[in-house]
N, CA and C atoms of all chains as a GROMACS GRO file, in nm:
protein
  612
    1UNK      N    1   1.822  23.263  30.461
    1UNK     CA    2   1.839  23.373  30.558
    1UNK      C    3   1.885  23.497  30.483
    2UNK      N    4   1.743  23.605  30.406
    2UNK     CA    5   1.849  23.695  30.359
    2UNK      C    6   1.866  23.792  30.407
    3UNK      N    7   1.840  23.824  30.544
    3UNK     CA    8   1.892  23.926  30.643
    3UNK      C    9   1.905  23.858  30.797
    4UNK      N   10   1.994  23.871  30.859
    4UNK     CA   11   1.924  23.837  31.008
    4UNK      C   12   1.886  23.933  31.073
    5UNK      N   13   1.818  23.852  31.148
    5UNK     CA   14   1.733  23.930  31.290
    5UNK      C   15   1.831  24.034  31.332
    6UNK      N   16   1.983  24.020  31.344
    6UNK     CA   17   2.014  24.102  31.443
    6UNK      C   18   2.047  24.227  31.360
    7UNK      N   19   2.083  24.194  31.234
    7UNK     CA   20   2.098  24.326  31.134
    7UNK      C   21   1.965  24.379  31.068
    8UNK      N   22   1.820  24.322  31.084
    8UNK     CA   23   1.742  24.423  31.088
    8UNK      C   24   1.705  24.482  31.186
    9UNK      N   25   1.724  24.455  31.294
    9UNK     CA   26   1.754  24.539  31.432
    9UNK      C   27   1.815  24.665  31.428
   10UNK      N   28   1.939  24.591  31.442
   10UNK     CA   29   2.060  24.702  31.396
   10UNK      C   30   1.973  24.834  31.280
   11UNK      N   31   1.959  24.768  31.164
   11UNK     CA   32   1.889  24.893  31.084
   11UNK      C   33   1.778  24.950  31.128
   12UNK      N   34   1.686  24.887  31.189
   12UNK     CA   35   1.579  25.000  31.324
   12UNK      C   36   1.606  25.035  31.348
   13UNK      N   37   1.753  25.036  31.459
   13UNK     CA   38   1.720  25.093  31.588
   13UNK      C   39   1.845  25.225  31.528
   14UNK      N   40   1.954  25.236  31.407
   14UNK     CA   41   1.984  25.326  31.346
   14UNK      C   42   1.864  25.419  31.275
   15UNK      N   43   1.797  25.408  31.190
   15UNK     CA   44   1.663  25.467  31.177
   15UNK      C   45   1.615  25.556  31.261
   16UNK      N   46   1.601  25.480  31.388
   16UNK     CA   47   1.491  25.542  31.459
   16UNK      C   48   1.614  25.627  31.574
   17UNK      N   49   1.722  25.617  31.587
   17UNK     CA   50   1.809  25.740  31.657
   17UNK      C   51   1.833  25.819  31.552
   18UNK      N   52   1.851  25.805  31.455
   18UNK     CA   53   1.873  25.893  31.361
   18UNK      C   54   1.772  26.023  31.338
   19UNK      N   55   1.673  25.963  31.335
   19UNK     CA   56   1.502  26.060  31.384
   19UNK      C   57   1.564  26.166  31.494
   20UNK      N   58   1.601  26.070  31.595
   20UNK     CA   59   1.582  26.139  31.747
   20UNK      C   60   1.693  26.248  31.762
   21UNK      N   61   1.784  26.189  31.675
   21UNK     CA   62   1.907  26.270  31.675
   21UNK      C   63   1.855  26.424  31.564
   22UNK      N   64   1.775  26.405  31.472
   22UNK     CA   65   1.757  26.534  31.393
   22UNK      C   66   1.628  26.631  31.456
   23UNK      N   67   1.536  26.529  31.558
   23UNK     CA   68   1.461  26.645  31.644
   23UNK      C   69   1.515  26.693  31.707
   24UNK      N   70   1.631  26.657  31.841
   24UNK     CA   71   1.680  26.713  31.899
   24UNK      C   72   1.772  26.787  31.871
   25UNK      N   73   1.848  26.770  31.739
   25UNK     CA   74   1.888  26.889  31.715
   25UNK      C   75   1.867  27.028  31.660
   26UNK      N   76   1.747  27.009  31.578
   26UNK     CA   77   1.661  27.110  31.605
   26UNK      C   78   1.612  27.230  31.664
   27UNK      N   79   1.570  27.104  31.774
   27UNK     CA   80   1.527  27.148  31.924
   27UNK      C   81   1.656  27.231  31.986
   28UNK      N   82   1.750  27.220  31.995
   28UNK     CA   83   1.874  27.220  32.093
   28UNK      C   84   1.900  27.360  31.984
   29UNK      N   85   1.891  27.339  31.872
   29UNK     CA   86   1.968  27.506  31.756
   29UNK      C   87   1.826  27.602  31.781
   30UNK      N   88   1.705  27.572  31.794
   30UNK     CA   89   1.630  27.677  31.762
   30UNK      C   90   1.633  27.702  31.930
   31UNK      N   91   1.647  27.615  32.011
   31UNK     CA   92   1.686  27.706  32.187
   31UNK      C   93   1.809  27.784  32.201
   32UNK      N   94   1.910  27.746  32.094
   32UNK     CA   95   2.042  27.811  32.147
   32UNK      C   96   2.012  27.978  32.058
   33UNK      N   97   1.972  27.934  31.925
   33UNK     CA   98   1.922  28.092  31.832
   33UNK      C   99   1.801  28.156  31.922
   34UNK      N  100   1.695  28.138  31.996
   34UNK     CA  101   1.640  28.228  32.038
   34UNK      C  102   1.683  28.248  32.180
   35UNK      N  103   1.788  28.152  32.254
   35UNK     CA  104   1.870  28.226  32.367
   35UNK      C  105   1.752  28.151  32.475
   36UNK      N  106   1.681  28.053  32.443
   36UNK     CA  107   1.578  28.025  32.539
   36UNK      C  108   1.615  27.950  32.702
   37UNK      N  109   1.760  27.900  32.670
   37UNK     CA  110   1.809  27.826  32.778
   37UNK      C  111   1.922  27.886  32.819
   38UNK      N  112   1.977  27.874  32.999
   38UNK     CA  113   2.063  27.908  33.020
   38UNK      C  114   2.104  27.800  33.131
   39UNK      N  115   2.199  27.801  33.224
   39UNK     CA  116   2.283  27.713  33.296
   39UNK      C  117   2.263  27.575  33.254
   40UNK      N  118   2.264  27.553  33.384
   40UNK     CA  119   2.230  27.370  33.335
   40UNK      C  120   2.186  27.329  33.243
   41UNK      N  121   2.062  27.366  33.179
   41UNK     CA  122   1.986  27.332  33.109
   41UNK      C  123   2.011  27.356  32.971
   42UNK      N  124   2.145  27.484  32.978
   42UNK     CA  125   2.183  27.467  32.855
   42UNK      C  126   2.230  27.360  32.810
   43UNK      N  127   2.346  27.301  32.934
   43UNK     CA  128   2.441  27.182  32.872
   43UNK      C  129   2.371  27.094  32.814
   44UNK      N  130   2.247  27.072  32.928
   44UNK     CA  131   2.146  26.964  32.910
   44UNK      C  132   2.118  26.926  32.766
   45UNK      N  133   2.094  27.110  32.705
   45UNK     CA  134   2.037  27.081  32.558
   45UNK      C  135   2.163  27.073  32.472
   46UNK      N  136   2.266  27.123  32.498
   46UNK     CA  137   2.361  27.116  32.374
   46UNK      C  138   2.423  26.952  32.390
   47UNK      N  139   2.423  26.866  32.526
   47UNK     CA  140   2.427  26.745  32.486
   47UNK      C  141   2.328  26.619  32.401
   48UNK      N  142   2.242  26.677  32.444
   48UNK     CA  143   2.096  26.588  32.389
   48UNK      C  144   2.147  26.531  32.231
   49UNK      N  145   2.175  26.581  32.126
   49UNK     CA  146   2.236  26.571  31.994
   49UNK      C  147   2.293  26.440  31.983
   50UNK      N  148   2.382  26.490  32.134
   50UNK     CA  149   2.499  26.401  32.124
   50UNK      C  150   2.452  26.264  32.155
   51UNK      N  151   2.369  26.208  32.223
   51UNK     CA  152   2.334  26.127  32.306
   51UNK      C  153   2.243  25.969  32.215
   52UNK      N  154   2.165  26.015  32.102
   52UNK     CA  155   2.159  25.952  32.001
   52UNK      C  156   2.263  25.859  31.923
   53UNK      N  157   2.390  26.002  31.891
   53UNK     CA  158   2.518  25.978  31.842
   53UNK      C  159   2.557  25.809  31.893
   54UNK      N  160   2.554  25.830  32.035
   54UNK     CA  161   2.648  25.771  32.109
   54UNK      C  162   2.588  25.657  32.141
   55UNK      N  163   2.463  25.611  32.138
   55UNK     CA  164   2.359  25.526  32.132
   55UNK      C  165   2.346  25.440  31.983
   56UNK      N  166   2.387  25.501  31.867
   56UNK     CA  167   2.420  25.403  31.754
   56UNK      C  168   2.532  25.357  31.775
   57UNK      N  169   2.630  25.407  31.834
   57UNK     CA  170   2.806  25.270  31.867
   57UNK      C  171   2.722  25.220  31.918
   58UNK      N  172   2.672  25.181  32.032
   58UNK     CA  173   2.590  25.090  32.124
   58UNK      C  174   2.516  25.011  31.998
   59UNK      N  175   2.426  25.052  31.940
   59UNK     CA  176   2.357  24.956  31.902
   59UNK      C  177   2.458  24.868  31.769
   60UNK      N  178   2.575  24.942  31.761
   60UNK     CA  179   2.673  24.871  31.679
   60UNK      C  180   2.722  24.756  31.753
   61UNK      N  181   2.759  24.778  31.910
   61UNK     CA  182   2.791  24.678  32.019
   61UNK      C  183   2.719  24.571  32.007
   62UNK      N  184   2.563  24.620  31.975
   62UNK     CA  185   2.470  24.554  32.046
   62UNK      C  186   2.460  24.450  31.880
   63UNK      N  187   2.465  24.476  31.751
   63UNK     CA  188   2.428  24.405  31.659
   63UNK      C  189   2.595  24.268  31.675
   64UNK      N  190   2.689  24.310  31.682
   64UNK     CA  191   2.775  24.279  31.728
   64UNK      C  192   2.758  24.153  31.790
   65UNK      N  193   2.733  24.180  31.909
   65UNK     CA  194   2.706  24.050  32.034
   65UNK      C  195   2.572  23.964  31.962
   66UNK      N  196   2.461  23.992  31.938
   66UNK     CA  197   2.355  23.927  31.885
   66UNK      C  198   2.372  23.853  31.738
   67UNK      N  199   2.468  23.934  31.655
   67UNK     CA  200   2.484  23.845  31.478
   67UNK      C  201   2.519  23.719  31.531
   68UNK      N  202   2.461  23.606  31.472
   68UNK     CA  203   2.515  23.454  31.497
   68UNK      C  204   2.569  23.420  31.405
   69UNK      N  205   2.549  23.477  31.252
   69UNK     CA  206   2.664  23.464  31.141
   69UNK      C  207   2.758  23.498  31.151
   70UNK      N  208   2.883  23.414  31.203
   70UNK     CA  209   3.001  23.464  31.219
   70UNK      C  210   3.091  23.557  31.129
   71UNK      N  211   3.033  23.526  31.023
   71UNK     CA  212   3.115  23.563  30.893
   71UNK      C  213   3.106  23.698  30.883
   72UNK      N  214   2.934  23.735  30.854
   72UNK     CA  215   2.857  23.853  30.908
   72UNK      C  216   2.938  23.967  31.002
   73UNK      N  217   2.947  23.873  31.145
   73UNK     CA  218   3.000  23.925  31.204
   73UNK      C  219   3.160  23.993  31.211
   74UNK      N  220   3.261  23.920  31.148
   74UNK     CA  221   3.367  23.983  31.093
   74UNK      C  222   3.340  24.047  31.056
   75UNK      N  223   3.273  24.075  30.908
   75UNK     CA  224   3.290  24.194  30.832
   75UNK      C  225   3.276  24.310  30.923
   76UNK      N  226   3.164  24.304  30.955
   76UNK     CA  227   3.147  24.467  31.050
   76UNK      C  228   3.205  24.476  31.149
   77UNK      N  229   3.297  24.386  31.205
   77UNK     CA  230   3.422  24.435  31.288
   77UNK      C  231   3.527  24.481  31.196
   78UNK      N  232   3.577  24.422  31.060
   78UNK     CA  233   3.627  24.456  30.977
   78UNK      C  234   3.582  24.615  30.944
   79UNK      N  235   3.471  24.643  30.925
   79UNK     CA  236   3.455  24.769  30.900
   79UNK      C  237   3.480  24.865  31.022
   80UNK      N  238   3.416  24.811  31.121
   80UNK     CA  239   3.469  24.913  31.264
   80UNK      C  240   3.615  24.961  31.266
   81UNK      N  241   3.712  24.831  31.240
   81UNK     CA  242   3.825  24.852  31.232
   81UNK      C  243   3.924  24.927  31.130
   82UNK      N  244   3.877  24.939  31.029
   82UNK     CA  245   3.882  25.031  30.944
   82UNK      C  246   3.824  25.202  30.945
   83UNK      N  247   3.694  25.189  31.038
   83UNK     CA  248   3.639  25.316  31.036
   83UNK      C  249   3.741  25.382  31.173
   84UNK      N  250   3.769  25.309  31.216
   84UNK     CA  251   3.836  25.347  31.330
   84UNK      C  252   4.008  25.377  31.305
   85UNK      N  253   4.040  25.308  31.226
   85UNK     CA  254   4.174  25.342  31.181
   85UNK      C  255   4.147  25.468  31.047
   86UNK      N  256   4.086  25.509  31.012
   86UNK     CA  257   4.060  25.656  30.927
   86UNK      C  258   4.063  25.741  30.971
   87UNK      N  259   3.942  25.709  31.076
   87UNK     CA  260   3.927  25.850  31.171
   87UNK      C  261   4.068  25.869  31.280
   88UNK      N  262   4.122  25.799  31.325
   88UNK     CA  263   4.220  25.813  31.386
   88UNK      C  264   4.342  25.883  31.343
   89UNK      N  265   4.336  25.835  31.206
   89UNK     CA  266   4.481  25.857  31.096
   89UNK      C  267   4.435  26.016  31.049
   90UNK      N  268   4.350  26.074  31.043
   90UNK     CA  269   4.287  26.206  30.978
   90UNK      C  270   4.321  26.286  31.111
   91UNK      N  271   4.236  26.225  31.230
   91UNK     CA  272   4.248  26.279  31.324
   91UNK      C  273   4.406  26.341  31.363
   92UNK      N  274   4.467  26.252  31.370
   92UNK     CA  275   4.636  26.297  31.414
   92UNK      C  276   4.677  26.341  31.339
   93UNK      N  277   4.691  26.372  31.191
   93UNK     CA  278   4.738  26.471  31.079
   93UNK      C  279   4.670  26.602  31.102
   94UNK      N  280   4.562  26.598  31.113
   94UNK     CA  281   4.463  26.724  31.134
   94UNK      C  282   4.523  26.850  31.278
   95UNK      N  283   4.544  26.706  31.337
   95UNK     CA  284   4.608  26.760  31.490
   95UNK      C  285   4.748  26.846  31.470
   96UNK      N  286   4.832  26.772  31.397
   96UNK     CA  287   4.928  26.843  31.407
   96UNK      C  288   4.959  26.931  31.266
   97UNK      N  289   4.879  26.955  31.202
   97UNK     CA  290   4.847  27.061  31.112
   97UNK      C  291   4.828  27.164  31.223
   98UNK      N  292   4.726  27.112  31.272
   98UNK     CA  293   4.641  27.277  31.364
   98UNK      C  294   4.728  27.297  31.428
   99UNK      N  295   4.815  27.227  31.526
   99UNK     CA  296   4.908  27.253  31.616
   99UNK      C  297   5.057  27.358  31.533
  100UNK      N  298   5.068  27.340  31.423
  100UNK     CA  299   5.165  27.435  31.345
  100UNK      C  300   5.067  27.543  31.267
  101UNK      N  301   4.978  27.551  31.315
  101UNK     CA  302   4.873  27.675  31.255
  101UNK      C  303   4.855  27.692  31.080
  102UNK      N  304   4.852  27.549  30.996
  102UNK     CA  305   4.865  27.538  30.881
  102UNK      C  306   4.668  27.550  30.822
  103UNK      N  307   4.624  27.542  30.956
  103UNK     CA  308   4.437  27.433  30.895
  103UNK      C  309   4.413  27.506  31.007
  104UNK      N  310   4.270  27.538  31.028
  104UNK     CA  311   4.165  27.592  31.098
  104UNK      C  312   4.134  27.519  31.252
  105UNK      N  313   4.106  27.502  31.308
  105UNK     CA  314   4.029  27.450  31.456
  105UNK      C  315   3.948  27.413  31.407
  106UNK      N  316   3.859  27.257  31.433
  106UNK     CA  317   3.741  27.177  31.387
  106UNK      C  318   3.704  27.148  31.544
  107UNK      N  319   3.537  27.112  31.521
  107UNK     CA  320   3.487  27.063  31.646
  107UNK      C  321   3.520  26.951  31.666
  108UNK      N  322   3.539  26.881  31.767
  108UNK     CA  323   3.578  26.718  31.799
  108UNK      C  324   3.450  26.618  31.740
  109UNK      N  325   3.320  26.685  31.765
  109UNK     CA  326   3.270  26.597  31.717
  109UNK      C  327   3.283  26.534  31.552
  110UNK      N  328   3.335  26.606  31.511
  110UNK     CA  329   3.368  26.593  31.314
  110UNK      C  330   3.457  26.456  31.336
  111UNK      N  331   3.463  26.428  31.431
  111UNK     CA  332   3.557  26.278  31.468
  111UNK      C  333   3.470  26.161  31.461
  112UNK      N  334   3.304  26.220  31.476
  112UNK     CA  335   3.242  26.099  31.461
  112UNK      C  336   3.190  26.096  31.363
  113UNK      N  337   3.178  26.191  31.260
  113UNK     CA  338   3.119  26.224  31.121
  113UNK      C  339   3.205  26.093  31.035
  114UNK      N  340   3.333  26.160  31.078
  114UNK     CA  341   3.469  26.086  30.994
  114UNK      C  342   3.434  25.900  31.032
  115UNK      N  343   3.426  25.943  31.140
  115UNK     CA  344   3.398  25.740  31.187
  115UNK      C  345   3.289  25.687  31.112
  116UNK      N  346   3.113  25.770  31.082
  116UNK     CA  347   3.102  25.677  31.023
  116UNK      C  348   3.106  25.682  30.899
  117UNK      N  349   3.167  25.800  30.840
  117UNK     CA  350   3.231  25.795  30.676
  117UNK      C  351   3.304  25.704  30.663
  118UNK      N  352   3.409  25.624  30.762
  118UNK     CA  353   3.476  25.550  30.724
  118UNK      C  354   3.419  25.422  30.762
  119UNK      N  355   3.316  25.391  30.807
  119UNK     CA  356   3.222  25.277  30.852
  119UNK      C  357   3.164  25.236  30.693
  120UNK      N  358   3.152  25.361  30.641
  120UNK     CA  359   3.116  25.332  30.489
  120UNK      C  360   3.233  25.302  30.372
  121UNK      N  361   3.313  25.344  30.351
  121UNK     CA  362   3.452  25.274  30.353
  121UNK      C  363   3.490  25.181  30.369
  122UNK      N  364   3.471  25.097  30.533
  122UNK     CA  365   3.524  24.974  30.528
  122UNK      C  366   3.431  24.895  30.443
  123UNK      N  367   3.316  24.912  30.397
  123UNK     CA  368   3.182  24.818  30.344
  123UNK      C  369   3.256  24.832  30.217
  124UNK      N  370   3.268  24.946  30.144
  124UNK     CA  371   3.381  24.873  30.000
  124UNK      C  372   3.486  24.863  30.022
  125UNK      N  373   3.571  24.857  30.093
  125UNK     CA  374   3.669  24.778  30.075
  125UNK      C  375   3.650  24.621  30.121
  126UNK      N  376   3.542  24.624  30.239
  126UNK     CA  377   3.513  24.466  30.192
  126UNK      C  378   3.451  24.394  30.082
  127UNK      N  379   3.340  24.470  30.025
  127UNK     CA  380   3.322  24.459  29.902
  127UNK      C  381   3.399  24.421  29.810
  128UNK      N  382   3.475  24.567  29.737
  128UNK     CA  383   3.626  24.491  29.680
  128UNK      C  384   3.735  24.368  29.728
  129UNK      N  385   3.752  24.359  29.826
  129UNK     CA  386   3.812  24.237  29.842
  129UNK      C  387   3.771  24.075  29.846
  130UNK      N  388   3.639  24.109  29.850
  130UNK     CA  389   3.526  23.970  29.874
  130UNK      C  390   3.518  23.978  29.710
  131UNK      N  391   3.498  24.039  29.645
  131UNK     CA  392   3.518  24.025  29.479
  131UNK      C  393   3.650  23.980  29.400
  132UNK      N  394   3.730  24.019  29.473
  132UNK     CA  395   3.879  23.984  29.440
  132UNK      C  396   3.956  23.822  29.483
  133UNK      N  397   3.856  23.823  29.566
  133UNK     CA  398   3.861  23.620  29.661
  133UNK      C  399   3.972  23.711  29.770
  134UNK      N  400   3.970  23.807  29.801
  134UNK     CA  401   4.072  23.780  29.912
  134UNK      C  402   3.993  23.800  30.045
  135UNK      N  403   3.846  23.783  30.041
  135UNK     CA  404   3.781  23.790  30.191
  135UNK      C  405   3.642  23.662  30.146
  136UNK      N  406   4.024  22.781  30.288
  136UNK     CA  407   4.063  22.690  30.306
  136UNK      C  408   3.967  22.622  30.222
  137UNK      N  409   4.071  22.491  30.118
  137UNK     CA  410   4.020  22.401  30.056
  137UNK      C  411   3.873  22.293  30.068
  138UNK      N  412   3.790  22.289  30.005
  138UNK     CA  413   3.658  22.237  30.085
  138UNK      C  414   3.606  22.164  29.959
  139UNK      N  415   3.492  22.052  30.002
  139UNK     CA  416   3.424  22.006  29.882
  139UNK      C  417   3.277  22.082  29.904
  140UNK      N  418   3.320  22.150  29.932
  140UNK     CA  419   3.099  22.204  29.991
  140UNK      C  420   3.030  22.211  29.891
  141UNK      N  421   3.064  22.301  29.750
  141UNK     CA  422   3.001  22.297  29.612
  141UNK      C  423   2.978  22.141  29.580
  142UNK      N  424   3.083  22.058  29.540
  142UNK     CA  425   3.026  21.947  29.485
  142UNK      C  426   2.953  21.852  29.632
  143UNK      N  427   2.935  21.880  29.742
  143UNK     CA  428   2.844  21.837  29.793
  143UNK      C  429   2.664  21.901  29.810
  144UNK      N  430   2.714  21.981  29.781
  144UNK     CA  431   2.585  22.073  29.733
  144UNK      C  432   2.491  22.050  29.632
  145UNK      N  433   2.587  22.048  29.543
  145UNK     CA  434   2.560  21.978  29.380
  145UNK      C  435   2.487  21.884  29.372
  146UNK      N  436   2.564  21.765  29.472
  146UNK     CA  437   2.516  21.671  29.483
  146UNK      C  438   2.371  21.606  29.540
  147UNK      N  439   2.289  21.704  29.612
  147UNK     CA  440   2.191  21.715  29.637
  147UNK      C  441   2.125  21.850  29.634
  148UNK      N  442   2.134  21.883  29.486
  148UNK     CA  443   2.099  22.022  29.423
  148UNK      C  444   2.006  22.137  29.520
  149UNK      N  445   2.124  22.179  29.579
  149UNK     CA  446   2.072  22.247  29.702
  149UNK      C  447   2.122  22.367  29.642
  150UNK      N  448   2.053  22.508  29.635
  150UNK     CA  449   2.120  22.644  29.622
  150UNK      C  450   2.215  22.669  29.742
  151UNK      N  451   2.288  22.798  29.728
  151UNK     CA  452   2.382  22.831  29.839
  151UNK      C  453   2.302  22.849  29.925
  152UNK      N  454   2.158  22.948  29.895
  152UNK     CA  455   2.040  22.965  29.991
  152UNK      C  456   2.028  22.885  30.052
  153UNK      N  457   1.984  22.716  29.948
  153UNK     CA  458   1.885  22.629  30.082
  153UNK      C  459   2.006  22.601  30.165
  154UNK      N  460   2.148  22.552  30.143
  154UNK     CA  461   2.234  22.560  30.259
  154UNK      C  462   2.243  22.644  30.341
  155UNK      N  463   2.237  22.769  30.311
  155UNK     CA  464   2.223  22.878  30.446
  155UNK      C  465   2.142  22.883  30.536
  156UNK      N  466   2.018  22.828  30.443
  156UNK     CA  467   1.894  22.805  30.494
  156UNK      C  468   1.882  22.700  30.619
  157UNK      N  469   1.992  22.572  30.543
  157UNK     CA  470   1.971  22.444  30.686
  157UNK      C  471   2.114  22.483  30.771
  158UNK      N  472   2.206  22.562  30.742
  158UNK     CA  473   2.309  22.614  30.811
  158UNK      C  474   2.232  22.728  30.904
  159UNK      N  475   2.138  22.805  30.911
  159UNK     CA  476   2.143  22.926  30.956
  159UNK      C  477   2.204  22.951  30.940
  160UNK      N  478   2.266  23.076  30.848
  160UNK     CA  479   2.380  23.155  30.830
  160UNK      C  480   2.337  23.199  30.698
  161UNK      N  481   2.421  23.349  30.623
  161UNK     CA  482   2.380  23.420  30.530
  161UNK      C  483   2.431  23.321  30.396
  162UNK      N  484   2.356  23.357  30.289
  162UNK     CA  485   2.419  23.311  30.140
  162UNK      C  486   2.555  23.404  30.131
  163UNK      N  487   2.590  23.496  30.218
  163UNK     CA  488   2.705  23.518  30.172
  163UNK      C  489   2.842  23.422  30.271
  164UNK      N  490   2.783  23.361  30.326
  164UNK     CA  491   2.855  23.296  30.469
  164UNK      C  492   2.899  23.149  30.374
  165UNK      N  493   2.779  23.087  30.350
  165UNK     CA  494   2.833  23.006  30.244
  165UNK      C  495   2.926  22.990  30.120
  166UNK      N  496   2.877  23.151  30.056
  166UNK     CA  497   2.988  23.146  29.892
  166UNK      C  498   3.142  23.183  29.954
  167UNK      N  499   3.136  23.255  30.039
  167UNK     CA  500   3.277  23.264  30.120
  167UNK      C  501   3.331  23.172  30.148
  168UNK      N  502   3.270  23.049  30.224
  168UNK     CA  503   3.304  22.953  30.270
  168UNK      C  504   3.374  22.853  30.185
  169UNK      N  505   3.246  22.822  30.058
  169UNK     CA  506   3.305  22.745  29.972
  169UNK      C  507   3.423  22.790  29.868
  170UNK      N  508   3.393  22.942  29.881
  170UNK     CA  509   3.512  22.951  29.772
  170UNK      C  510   3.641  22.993  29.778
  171UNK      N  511   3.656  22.924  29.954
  171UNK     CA  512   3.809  22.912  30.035
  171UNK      C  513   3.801  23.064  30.076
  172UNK      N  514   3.737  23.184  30.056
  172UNK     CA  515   3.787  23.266  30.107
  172UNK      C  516   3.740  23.335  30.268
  173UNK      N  517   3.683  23.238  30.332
  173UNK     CA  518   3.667  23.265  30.462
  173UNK      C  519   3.634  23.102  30.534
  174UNK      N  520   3.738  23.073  30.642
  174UNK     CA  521   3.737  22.955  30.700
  174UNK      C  522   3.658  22.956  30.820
  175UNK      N  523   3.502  22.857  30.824
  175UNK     CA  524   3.466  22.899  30.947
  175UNK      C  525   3.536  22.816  31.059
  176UNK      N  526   3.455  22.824  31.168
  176UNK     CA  527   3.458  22.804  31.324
  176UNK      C  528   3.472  22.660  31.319
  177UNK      N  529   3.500  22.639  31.425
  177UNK     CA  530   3.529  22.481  31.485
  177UNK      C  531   3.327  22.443  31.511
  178UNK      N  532   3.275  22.512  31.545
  178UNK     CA  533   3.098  22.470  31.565
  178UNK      C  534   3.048  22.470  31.436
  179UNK      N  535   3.098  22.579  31.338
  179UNK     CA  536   3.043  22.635  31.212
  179UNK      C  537   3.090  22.476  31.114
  180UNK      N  538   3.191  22.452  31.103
  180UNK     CA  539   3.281  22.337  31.061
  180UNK      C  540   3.224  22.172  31.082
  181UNK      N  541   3.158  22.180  31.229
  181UNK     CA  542   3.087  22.036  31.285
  181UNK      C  543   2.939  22.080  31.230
  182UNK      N  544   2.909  22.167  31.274
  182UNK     CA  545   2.719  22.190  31.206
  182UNK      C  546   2.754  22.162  31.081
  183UNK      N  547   2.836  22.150  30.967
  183UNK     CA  548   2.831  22.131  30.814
  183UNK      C  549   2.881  21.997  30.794
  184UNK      N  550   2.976  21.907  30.871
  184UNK     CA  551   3.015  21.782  30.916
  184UNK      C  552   2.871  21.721  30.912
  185UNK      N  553   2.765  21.742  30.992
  185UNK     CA  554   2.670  21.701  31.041
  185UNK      C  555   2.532  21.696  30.940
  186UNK      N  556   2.526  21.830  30.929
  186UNK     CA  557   2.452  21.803  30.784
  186UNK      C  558   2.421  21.716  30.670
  187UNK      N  559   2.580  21.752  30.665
  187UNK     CA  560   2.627  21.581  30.508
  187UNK      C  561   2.628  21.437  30.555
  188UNK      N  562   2.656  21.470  30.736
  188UNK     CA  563   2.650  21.278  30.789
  188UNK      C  564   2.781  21.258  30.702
  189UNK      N  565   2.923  21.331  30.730
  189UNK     CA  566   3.024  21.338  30.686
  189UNK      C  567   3.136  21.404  30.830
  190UNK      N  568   3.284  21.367  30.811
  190UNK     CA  569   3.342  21.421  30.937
  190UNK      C  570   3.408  21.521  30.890
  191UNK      N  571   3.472  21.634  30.958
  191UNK     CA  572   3.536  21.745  30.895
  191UNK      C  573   3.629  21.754  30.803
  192UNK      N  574   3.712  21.592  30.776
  192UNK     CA  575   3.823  21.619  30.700
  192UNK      C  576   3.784  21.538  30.625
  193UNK      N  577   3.652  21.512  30.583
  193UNK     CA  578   3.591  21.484  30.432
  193UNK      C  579   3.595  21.558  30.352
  194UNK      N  580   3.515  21.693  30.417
  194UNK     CA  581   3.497  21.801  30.360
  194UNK      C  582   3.553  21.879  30.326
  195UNK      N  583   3.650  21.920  30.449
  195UNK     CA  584   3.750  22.012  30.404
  195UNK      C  585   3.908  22.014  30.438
  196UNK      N  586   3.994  22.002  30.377
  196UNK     CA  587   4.120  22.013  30.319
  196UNK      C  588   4.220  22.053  30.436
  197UNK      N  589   4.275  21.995  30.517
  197UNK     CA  590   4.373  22.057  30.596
  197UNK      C  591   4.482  22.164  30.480
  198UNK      N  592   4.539  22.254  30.605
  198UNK     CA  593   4.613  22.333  30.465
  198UNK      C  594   4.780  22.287  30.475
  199UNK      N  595   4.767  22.177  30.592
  199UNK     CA  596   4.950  22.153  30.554
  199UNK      C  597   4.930  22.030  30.423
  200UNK      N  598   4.807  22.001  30.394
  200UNK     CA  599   4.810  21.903  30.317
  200UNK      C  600   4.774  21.911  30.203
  201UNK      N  601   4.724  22.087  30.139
  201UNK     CA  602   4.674  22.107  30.067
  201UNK      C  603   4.792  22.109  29.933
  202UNK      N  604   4.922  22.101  29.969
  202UNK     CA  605   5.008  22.096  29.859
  202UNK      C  606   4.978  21.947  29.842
  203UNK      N  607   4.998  21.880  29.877
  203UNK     CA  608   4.968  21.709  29.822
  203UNK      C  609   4.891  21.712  29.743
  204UNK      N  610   4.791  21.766  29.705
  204UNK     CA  611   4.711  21.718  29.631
  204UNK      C  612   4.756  21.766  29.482
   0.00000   0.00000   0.00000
């Protein structure tokens, strides 16, 4: 078994939002630079971006529930849990930087940039520790 | 947790593969397994019981008992 089913899934169905996520954003910057949308339809488009985003956690859910290699399956909770404790830990330093006016205002979404920077992160540090015998 | 899985392996010169292979489960599920650094499941534990036509504490090592040895 040198991949399973549910983690070449998983790597499709990242792939192919990843696509969807760089047309639509595109789409959504070259409507907001030529001013082509307004009310509703703006939100409509400045969420669209997002909506991809938010559709790879899902398919993280989704590789999740389907891996039958348990082991497999730790790790990338192991990594969730790690990507999730980075972004969290950056997040609340960042916060109260800005809050004493030391650092700039960032968009919230840079919260999910950070998540899956640290999604990549937890993969070496499991790495390193599965080399070390301690995983 | 302590295990004989390598020298049962050995013993019917099976790669980590072809065990993963009759385990379903990754070659990395196995070298973990055997080399104590990840203990599987109570199902994961009987599917490898079953395999060898062996019971679980053939194979592998309770850990209050692993100082005895």
């Amino acid at each position: 078994m040198a991949m399973s089913r549910a983690l070449k899934r998983y790597n499709r169905d990242v792939i192919i939002l990843s696509l969807i996520y760089a047309v639509f954003l595109v789409l959504a910057v070259y409507a907001f630079k030529h001013q082509l949308l307004s009310g509703p339809l703006a939100y409509v488009a400045a969420i669209l971006p997002a909506l991809p985003i938010v559709a790879i956690l899902g398919a993280i859910g989704r590789y999740l529930a389907e891996e039958t290699d348990e082991y497999l399956r730790m790790m990338m909770t192991r990594q969730a849990l790690i990507a999730s404790a980075f972004t969290l830990s950056i997040a609340t330093i960042w916060g109260f930087l800005e809050n004493f006016d030391l650092v700039p205002h960032v968009y919230a979404y840079y919260a999910q940039i950070l998540w899956f920077a640290g999604l990549g992160l937890g993969k070496i540090i499991n790495r390193f520790q599965a080399s070390r015998g301690a995983l | 947790m302590k295990n004989r899985l390598k020298v049962l392996r050995a013993e019917r010169n099976w790669s980590q593969g072809d065990l993963a292979d009759r385990l379903d489960v990754s070659r990395q599920s196995v070298n973990a397994i055997e080399t104590g650094r990840y203990d599987p499941s109570l199902p994961l534990a009987f599917k490898i019981a079953e395999l060898f036509a062996l019971s679980i504490e053939q194979i592998f090592t309770s850990p209050s008992k692993e100082n005895d040895q």
